[in-house]
N, C-alpha and C positions, 0 to 999 in steps of 0.2 A: 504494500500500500504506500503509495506517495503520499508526500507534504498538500500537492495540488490536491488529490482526492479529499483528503483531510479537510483542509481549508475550505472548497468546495459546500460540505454538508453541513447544515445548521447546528446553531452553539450544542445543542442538548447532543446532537447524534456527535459532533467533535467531542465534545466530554464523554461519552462513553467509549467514542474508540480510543481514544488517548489511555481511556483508564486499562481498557484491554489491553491493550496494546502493554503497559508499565506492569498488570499485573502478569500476564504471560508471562514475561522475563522472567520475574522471580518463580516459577512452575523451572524453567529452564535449568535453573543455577541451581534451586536442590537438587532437581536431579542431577548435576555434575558432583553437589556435595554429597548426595546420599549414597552415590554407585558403589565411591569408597568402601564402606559400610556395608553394602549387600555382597561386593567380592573380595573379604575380606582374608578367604580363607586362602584364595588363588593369587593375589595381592604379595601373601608370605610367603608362600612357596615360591614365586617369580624373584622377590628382593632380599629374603632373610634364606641364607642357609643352614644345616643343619638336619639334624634328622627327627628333632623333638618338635612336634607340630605344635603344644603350650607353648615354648619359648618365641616359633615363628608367630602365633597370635599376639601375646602380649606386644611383641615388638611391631606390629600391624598394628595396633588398635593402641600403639602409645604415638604412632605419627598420627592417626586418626583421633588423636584427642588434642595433639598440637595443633591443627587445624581449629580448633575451638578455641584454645587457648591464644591464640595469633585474632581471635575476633576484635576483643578492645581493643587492641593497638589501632586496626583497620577500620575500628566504627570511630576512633577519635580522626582520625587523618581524613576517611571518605566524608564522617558528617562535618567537620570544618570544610573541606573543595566544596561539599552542596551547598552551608550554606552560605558560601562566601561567591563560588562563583557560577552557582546553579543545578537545580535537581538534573535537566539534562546529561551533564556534561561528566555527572557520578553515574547514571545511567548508562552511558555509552561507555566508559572507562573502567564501570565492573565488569558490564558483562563480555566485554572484549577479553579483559587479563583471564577475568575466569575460564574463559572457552580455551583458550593458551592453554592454561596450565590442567588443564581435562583432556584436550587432545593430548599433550604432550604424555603426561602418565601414559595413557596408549599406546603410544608411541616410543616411550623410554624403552632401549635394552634393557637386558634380565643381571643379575647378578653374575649368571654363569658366563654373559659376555662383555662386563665392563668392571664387574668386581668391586668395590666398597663403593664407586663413583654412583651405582644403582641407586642402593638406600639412601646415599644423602641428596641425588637430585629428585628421588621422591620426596625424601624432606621436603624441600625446599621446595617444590609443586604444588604439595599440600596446606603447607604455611601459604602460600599466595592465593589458595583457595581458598582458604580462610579470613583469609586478610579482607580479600574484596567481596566476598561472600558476607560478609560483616555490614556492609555497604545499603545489599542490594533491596533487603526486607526494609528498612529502617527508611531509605529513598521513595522505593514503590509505594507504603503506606503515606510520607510527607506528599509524593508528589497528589496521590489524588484526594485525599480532603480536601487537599487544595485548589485541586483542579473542580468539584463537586460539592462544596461545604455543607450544602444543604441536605447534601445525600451521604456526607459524609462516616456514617455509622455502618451504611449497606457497603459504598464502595471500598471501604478499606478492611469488611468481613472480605468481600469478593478478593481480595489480592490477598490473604489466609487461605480461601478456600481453593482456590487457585493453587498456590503452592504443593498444598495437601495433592492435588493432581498430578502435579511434580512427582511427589513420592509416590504416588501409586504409578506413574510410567517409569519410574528408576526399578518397582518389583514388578514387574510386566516385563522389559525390557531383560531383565534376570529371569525371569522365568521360559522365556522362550530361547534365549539363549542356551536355555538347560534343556528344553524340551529337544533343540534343533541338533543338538552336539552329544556326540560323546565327552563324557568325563574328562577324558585327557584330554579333549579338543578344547574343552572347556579352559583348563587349567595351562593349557600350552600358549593359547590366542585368544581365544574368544570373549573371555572378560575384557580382553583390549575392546573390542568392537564397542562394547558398551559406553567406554569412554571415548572413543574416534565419534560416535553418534554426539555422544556428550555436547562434545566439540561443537560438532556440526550446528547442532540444535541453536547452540549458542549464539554461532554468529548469523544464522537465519533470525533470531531476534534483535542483534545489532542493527541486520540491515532493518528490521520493522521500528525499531527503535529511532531510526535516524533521521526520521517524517516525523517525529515527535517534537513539539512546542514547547516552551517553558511553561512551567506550571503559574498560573495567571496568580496564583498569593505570591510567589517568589517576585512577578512582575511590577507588583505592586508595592512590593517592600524595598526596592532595588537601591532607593535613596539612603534605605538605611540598614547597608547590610553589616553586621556585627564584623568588628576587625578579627578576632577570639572566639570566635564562637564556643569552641570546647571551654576555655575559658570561663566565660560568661555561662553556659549552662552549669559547668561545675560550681562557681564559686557564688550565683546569685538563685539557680535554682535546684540546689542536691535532696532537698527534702522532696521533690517532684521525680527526681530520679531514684529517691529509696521508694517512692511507693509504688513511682513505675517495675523497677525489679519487684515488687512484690507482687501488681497486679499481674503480670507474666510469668511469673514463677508457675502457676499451676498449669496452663498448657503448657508449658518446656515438660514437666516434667510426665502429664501424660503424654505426650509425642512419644517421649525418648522408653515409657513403660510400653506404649503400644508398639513400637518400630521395632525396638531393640530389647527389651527384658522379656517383655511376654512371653515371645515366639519361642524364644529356647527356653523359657519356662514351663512352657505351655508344654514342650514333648519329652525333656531333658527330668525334669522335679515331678510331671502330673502323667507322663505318660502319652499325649496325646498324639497321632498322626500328625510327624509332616507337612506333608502335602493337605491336610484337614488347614493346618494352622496357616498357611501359605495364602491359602484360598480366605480363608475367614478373616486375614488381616487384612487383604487388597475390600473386601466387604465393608469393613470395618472404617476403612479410609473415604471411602464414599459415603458413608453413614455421618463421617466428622462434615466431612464437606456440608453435605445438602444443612447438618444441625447449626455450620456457620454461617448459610447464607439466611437462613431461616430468623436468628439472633441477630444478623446483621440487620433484617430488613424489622422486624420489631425495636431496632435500638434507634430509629428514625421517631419510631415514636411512642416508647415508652422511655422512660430516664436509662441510661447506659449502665450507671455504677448500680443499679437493682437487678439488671439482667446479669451482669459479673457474679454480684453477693447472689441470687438464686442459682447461676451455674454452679459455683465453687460450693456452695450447702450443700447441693444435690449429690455431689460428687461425695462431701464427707458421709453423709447419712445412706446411700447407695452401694459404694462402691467395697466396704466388706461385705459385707449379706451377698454380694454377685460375687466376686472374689473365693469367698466360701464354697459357694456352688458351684462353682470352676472348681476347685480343689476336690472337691466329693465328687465330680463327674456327675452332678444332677441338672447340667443347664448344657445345650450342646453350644459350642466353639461359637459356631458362626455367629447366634443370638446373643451371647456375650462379648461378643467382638464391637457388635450391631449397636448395642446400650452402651460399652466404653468410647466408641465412637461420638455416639450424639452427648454422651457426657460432657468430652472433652471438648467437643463441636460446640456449645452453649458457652464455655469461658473463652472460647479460640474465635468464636464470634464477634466479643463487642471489644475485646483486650487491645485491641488495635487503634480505636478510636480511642480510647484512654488514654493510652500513650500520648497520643497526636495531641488531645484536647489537652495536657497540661504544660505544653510548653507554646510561647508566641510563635511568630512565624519565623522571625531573624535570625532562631535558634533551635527552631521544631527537630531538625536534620539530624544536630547536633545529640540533644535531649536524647530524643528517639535511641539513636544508635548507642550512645551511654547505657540508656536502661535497660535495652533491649538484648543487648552485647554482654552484658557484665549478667543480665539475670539467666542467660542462654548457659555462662562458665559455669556460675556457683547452682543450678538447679537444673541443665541437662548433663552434665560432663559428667556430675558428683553421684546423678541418681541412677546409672546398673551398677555403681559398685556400693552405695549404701544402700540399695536393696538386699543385695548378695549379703552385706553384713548380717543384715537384720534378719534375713532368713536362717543363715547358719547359727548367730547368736543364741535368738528363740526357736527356730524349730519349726516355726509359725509356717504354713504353704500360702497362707495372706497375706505374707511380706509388700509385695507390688502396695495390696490396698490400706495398709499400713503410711507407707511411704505417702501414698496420695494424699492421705485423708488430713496428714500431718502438713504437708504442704501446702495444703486447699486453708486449711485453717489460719496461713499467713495471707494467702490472699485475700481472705475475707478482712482479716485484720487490715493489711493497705488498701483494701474498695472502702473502708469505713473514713479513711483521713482522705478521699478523691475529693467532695465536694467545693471545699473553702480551697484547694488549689487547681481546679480544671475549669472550662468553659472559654478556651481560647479562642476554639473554634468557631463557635457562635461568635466571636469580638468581630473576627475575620470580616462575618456581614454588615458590620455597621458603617 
């Protein structure tokens, strides 16, 4: 789609292709970030040698967690360039480095043909994956409240629910892979493919990307754009970025229960099939969707911070009793997948517009990427291994809904301080 086409159709149909268009992108870049993660096992055997498969994981899954760690640095750098010299221009420059450093992984020789040089330029692939992956949620959500203020609640669910789409084609993408290949074909090549698409995917977004306008709030702000922006959010609004890390604390940490604990919970601790768990996650991801855009389109117009505090209660008072029946084998997979989905889909719904609403425009970029960055380390990084704690500790098989219920209980606590510091967004209209 051209600039012309754009320009062309009327304000209301230009605002929503723009929005499409910003949220797409971020569906793209999980999936460059999540691939990691679903080939994680064929990942170690290409870069880590050795014959102990534990030791080839940990060492997998400790570059994959410096990608996460590499976020703050990247949400401070990217939201200072938005908002100093436009949501565009962090748009186009994530999702470029990102598609780089996806195909390249792909593309990188194996240990067996370049020898230590493998592991550290994966390092260093996945640190930049991180880095501008940091960027790209935190931009997409600033740019369209801004572009749509009035719709601002639904369109900035739509760039969540979207994403979530992301990850369901990173385990689509894995599963045909698997289906198409033998094992070894798998393990020799073919998880490249995934990242060479990666790639591709990425810059088919740049180019859609690149017919895109400045977001009409950054336009209007332009006379006064903060010299510091990191700065200035830290040091004049931190009580807005502790509640932001709180209001986003409990989708991080259901994402990271449903993507990545469950699944090998689910057949490894309960027993379950596989291929059952496989299929009921990709369900599962579609249940969060449709439960975001649903909560997006009711936070138009009911208050935002009450739809938050009912998601996150629901989740406390829920999700042992399901949990439970997961563990006894008295509820089947998929229906349990179905209900943690629309759970997590009701606080992954309005979490975004909170964000947005407590910080002005000169600095939204900035805020955003602080809270949103810093609550992603300390509440998705931390939570499959203090699950794993708390299961081996107590014994409990409710560990997941343990973890949850505890962390639901902070976000209710940070949705109770939103009101006396949110309401930018609405300023925005005046």
């Amino acid at each position: 789609m051209t600039a012309e086409a754009i320009g062309s159709r009327t304000d209301t149909q230009r605002a929503w292709v723009t929005v499409t268009l910003a949220s797409l992108g971020g569906a793209f870049e999980i999936y460059d970030f999540i691939i990691y993660g679903v080939f994680a096992r064929e990942i170690g055997a290409s870069f880590f040698p050795g014959d102990d498969p534990t030791i080839r994981m940990i060492s997998t899954f400790s570059v994959f967690a410096l990608g996460y760690l590499a976020r703050p640095l990247g949400g401070m750098i990217l939201g200072s360039l938005g908002d100093r010299y436009g949501r565009k221009f962090v748009f186009l420059l994530s999702i470029l480095c990102m598609s780089a450093a996806t195909a390249g992984i792909g593309l990188m020789p194996s240990f067996a043909t370049i020898g230590i040089a493998a592991p550290i330029l994966l390092l260093l692939l996945r640190v930049t994956q991180g880095m501008f992956f940091a960027g790209e949620l935190p931009c997409s959500i600033t740019y369209v409240v801004e572009e749509m203020p009035r719709r601002a609640a639904f369109v900035s669910s739509a760039v969540i629910a979207i994403t979530m789409i992301g990850v369901l084609i990173a385990t689509m993408t894995s599963l045909a892979i698997r289906l198409a290949m033998p094992a070894n074909d798998v393990s020799d090549y073919g998880w490249r493919l995934a990242f060479i698409v990666g790639g591709m995917l990425g810059l088919a977004s740049y180019w859609f990307r690149s017919a895109l306008e400045e977001s009409r709030g950054f336009q209007r702000m332009k006379s006064q754009v903060a010299k510091s922006p990191v700065r200035e959010a830290i040091t004049q609004t931190w009580r807005q970025i502790l509640m932001g890390i709180g209001v986003a604390s409990i989708f991080n940490t259901s994402n990271i229960i449903m993507f990545v604990v469950v699944p090998s919970y689910f057949s490894t601790i309960l027993g379950y099939d596989a291929k059952t768990i496989s299929f009921a996650q990709n369900v599962g991801i579609l249940s969060a969707a449709v439960a975001i855009l649903v909560t997006g389109w009711l936070g138009d117009r009911i208050a935002p911070r009450y739809l938050h505090r009912f998601g996150a209660t629901m989740i406390v008072c829920l999700v042992y009793p399901l949990y439970h029946l997961i563990a006894v084998q008295a509820i089947d997979p998929i229906v349990a997948f179905v209900v943690l989905g629309a759970l997590a889909g009701i606080v992954g719904g309005i979490y975004a517009f909170l964000l947005a609403d407590l910080f002005p425009t000169r600095i939204r970029f900035s805020g955003i990427a602080l809270a949103l960055n810093l609550s992603t380390v300390i509440f998705t990084a931390s939570t499959p291994l203090v699950t794993t704690l708390v299961l081996d500790l107590t014994g409990m098989k409710e560990a997941p809904a343990v973890v949850m219920a505890f962390v639901a209980c902070i976000a209710i606590l940070a949705g109770f301080a939103l009101k006396s510091s949110s309401g930018h967004i609405s300023r925005d209209l005046l």
